[in-house]
LUMFI-821124 format. One line per 8 residues: their letters; for each residue z, x, y of C-alpha. Coordinates in nm, 3 decimals. Example, Ala and Ser with C-alpha at 12.3 -4.5 7.8 and 13.67 -1.06 7.14 Angstrom:
AS	0.780 1.230 -0.450; 0.714 1.367 -0.106
This chain:
XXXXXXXX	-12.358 -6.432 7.897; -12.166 -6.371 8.247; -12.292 -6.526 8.485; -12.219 -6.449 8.882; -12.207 -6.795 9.146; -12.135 -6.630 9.414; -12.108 -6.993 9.659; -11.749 -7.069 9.861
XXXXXXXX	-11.986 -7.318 10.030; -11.742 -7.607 9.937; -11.428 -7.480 9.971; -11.178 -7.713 10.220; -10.965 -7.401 10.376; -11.043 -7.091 10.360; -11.396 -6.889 10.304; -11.403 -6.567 10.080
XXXXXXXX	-11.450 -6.673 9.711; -11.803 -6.590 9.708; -11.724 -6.216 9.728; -11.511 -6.236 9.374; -11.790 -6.194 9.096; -11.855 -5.831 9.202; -11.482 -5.790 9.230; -11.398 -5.892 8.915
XXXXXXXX	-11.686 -5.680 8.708; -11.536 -5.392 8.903; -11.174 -5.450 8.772; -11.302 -5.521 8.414; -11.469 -5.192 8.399; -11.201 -4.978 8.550; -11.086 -4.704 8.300; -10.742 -4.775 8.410
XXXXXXXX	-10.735 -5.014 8.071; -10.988 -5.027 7.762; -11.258 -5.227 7.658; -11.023 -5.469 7.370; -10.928 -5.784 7.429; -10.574 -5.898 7.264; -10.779 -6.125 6.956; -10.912 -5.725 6.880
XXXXXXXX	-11.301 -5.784 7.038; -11.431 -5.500 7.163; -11.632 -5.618 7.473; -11.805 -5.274 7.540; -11.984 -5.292 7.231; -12.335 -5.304 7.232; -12.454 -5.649 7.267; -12.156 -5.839 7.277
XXXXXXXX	-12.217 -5.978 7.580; -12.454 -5.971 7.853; -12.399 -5.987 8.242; -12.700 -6.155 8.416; -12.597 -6.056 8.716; -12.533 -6.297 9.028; -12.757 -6.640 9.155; -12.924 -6.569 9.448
XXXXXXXX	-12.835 -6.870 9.686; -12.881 -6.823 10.027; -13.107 -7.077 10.186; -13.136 -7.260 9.859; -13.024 -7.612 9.730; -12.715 -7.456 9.579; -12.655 -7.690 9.258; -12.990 -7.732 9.162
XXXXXXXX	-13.036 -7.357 9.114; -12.707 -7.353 8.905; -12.754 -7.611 8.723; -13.120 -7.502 8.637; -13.017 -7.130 8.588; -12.726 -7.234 8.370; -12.947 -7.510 8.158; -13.217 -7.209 8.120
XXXXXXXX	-12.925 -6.988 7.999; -12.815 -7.288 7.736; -13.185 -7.325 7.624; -13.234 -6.977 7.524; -12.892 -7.042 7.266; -12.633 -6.841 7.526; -12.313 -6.968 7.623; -12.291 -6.902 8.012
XXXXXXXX	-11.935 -6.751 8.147; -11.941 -6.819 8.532; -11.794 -6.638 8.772; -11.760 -6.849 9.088; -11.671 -6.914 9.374; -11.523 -7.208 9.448; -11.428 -7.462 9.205; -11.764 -7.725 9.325
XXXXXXXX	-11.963 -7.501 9.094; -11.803 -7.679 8.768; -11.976 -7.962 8.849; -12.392 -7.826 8.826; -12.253 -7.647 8.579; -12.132 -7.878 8.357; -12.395 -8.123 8.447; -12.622 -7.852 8.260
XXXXXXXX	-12.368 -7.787 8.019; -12.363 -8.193 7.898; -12.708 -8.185 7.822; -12.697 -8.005 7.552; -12.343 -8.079 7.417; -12.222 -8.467 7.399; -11.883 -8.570 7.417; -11.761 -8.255 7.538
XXXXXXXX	-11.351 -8.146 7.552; -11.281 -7.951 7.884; -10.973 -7.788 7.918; -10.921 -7.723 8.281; -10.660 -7.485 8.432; -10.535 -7.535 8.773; -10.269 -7.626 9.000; -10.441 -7.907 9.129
XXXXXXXX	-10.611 -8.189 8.942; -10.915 -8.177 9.170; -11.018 -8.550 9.110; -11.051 -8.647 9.462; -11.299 -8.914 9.517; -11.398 -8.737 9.809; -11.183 -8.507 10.030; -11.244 -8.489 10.414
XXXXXXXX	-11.539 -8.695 10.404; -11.693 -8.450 10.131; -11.786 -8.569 9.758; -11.940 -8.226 9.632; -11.591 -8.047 9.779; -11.407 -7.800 9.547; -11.145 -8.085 9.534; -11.381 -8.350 9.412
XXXXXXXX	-11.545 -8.178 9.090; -11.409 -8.356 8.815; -11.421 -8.696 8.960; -11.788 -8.634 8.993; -11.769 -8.513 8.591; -11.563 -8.791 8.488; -11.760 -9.085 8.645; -12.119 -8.909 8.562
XXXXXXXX	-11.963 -8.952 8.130; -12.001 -8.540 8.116; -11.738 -8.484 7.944; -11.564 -8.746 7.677; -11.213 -8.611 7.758; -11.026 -8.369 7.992; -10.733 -8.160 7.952; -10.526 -8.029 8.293
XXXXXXXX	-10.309 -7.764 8.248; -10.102 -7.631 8.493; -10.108 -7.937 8.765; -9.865 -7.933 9.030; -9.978 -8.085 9.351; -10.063 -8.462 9.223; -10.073 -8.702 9.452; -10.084 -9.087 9.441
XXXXXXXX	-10.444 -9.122 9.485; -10.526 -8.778 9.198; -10.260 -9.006 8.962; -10.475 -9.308 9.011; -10.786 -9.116 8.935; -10.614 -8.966 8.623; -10.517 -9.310 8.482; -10.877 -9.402 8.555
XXXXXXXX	-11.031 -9.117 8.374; -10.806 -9.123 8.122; -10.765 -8.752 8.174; -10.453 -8.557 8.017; -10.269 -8.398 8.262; -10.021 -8.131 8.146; -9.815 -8.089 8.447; -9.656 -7.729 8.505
XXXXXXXX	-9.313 -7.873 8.440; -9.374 -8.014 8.107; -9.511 -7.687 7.963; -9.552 -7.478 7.731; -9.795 -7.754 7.550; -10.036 -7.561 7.326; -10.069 -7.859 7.044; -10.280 -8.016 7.307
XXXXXXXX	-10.507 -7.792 7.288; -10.715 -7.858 7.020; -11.079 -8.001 7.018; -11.265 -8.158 6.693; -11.625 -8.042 6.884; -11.799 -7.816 7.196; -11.488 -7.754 7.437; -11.560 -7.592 7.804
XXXXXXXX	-11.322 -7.394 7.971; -11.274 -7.410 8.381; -11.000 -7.152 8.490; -10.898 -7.212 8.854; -10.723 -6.859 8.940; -10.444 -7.023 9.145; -10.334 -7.185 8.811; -10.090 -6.856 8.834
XXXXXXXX	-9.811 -6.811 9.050; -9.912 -6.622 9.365; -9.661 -6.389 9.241; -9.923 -6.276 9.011; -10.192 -6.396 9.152; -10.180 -6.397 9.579; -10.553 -6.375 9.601; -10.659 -6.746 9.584
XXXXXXXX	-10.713 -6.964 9.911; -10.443 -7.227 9.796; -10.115 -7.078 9.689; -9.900 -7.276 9.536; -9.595 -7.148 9.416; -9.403 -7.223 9.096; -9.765 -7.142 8.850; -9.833 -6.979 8.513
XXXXXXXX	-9.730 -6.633 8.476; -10.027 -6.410 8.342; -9.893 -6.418 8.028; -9.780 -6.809 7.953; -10.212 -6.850 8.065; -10.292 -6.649 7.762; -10.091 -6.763 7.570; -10.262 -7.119 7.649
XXXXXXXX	-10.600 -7.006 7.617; -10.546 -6.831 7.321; -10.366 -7.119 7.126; -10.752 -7.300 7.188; -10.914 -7.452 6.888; -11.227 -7.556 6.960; -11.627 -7.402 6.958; -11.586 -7.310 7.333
XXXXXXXX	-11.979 -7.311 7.519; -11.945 -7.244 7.816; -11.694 -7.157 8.060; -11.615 -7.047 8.410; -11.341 -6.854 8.623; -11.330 -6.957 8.984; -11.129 -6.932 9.321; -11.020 -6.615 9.328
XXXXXXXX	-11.059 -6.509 9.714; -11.044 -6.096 9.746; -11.007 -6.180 10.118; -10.641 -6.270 10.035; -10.582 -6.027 9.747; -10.293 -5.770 9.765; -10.388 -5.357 9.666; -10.670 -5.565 9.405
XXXXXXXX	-10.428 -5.720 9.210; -10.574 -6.069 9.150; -10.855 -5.904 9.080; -10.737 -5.730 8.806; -10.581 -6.019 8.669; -10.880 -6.211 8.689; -11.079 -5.980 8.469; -10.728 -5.999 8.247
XXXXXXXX	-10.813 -6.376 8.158; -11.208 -6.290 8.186; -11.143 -6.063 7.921; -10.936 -6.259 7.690; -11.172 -6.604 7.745; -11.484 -6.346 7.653; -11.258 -6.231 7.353; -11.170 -6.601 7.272
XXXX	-11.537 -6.716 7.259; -11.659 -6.415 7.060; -11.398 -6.429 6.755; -11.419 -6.799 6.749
């Protein structure tokens, strides 16, 4: 089930990423591709998935209503795809999420490690959401792919998680990938090189190229539950191309869950 979270509410720089869940279902339906993802799912077959459409959050306590619409979603036997947004969302999200599913794998794709204790003052920031995972026990173990920013302080936090941090440099790593139970999957956007991928609010040059991130999420083995796709900003996109890459690795994480 899709899911829209359309909140930038959080985000430390720039504004925008609440405007990408409409976005992105408008480059996944463009006839300028098909329907198949690259594992051979058809996604425009009847009741293979089903788009919910987007929260409505204005004026409301943000978290609350995604963590309640996402935990109604989980109780009815779905398995919620979000489409944020900023990255904050992960954390209602998965706060939902570890209700129902103990000792949970995330594998988390990003440039930055986003383990913070708090960033400018701000706990709930898009920089802070898997500290705020990690110390609440909602997840038994997290993978980082893709990290290239850390700093001393998001080291420190690593060691303290004990999270597994796959920098950029010491990739390709796909035999880390692997989960014995329920696995969630958080795809930052500028986990890419802006080369592919210039509509995100944080470039940071030297990423994943489109195809070494599926390549990643398809070498996956795990029951995936629940995952999201977040910080793409179509206020910094060029002629709608992160767009269209963003419903690239929509497609292939539907595709992923599905077969699996």
């Amino acid at each position: 089930t899709v899911l829209g979270i359309p909140f930038d509410g959080q985000s430390s720089y720039l504004r925008g990423a609440a405007e990408a869940p409409g976005k992105i279902r408008e480059a996944l339906a463009c006839e300028s591709s098909n329907s198949w993802t690259e594992t051979g799912v058809n996604l425009g077959a009847k009741g293979v998935y089903e788009d919910c459409g987007d929260l409505a959050l204005a004026g409301a306590d943000v978290f609350a209503v995604i963590e309640n619409a996402v935990g109604e979603l989980i109780s009815k036997g779905r398995r919620p795809v979000s489409l944020g947004g900023d990255h904050s969302i992960t954390y209602p999200i998965m706060t939902a999420v570890g209700k129902k599913h103990s000792a949970l794998t995330i594998f988390h794709f990003d440039a930055h490690p986003d383990l913070y204790d708090e960033f400018e003052g701000n706990r709930f920031s898009h920089a802070c959401p898997f500290a705020r995972i990690m110390e609440a026990g909602l997840a038994g173990r997290l993978v980082q792919i893709g990290i290239r920013t850390l700093n001393q302080h998001q080291r420190e936090q690593a060691e303290r998680f004990g999270v597994e941090v796959l920098e950029m440099r010491s990739l390709p790593a796909h035999q880390a990938l692997k989960a014995a139970g329920p696995a969630y999957i958080s795809f930052d956007m500028d986990a890419l090189d802006p080369a592919y991928a210039p509509g995100v609010s944080h470039r940071e040059p030297g990423g994943m190229s489109v195809r070494e991130a599926i390549a990643h999420l398809h070498a996956i083995q795990a029951e995936i539950v629940a995952a999201d796709l977040v910080e793409y900003n179509p206020l910094r996109d060029i002629s709608g191309t992160t767009a269209t890459v963003a419903a690239k690795i929509l497609k292939e994480i539907l595709g992923k869950m599905i077969a699996g």
